[in-house]
Structure formats: C-alpha cells, structure tokens
C-alpha positions as CSV (number, residue, x, y, z in Angstrom):
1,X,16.1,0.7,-7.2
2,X,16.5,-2.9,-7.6
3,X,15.5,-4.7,-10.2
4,X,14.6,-8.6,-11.5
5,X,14.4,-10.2,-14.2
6,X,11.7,-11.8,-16.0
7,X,11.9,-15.3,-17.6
8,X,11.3,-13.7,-20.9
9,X,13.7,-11.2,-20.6
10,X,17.0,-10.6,-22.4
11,X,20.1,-11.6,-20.9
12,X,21.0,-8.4,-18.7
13,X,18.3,-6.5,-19.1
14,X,16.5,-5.1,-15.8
15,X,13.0,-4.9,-17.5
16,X,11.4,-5.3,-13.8
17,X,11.9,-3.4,-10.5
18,X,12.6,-5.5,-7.5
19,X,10.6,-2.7,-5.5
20,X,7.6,-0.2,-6.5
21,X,6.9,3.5,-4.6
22,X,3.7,3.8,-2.8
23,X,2.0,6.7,-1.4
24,X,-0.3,6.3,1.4
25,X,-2.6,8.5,3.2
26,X,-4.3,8.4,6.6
27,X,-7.5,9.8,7.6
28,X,-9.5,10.7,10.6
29,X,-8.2,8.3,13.4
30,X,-6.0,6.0,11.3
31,X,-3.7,9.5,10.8
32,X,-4.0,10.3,14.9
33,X,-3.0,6.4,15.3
34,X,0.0,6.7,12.8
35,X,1.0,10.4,13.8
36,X,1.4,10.7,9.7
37,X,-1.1,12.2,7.4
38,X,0.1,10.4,4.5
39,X,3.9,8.8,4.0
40,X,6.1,7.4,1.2
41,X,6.8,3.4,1.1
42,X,8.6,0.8,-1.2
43,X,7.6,-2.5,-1.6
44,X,7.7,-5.2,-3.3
45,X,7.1,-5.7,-7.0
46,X,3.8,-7.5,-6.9
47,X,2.3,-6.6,-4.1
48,X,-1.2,-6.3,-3.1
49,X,-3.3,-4.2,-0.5
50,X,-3.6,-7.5,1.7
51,X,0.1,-7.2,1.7
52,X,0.4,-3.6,2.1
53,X,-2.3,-3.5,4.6
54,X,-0.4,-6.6,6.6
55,X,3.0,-4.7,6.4
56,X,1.5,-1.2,7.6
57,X,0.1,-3.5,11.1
58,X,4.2,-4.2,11.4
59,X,5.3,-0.6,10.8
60,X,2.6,1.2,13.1
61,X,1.5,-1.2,15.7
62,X,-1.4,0.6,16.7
63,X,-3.0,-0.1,13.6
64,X,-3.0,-3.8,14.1
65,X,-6.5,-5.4,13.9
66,X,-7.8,-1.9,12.8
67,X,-7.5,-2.3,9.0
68,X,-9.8,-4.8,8.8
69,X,-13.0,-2.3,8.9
70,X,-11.1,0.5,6.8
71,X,-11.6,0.5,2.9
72,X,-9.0,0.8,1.0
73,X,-8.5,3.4,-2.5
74,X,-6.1,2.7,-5.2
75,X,-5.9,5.9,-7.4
76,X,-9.0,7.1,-6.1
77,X,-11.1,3.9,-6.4
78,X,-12.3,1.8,-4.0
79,X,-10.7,-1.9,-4.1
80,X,-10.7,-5.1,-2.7
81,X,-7.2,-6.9,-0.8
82,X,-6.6,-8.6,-3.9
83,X,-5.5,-5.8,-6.2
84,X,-2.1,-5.5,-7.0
85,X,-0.1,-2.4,-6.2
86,X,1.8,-0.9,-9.3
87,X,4.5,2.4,-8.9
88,X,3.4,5.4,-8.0
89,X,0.3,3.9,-6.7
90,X,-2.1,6.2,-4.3
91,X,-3.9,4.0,-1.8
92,X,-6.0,6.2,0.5
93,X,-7.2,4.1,3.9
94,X,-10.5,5.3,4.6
95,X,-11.9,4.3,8.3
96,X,-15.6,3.8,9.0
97,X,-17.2,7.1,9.4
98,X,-20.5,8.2,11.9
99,X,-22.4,10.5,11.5
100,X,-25.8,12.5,11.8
C-alpha cells in the first residue's frame, strides 16, 4: 500500500494511505450487467461514492448511465454521492426494484 503524508505529520512517517480497500456488491441486474456478484477495489484515499460510482461506469461499461437510479449502501446504510469512502468500506449498489 502506498501511503502520503499529511501536513501535520512527522517527517517520515506514513500516517495516511495513498489507497483504501473497498468491497462492492451487485444486485439483481447491476450483478448480470457486471458478471460479478460483488468484487474487491482500491481507490483513492478520499474518495467518495460519486467517485466510486464514476470509476465503476469506466471499469464495466455497461453500467454507464445506470447508476444514476441505483442507491447506494455504505456499511449497510443508505447514503448520498457525497459520503466519503474509508478502508474496508462495504458499499452495496441497490437497483430500483418492481414488484406486486
């Protein structure tokens, strides 16, 4: 893992990692689409599920335009785009579901 380092931090110490490990998992057509019923990622320290959403469109193609209808769980709570990711983060993508 890479890390950076903080303004505050002491002179060669890697307090921050560069990267953080994500889990995510696909449901109901968003798993057909990606073949993958859930997969392991890094990204960025800092990121966000915007940003996560944005780089999954890049990585599967056939979810691009999709996510913008599917929620989105962090740790099994529903979130906005704007929540960070931290490591070892769970973020579920939950497509609209019909029923009757």
């Amino acid at each position: 893992m890479t890390y950076v380092m903080t303004p505050s931090a002491p002179r060669g110490c890697p307090c921050e990692p560069a990267h953080v490990s994500v889990e995510v998992l696909y449901f109901a057509v968003l798993r057909d689409l990606v073949g993958l019923d859930r997969e392991e990622l890094e990204v960025p320290n800092g990121s966000t599920i915007r940003g996560l959403a944005r780089d999954l469109e890049h990585r599967h193609p056939a979810l691009a335009g999709r996510l913008r209808i599917v929620r989105f769980a962090l740790d099994e709570t529903f979130v906005t785009e704007d929540t960070a990711l931290h490591d070892g983060a769970v973020v579920a993508l939950i497509p609209p579901v019909a029923g009757g």
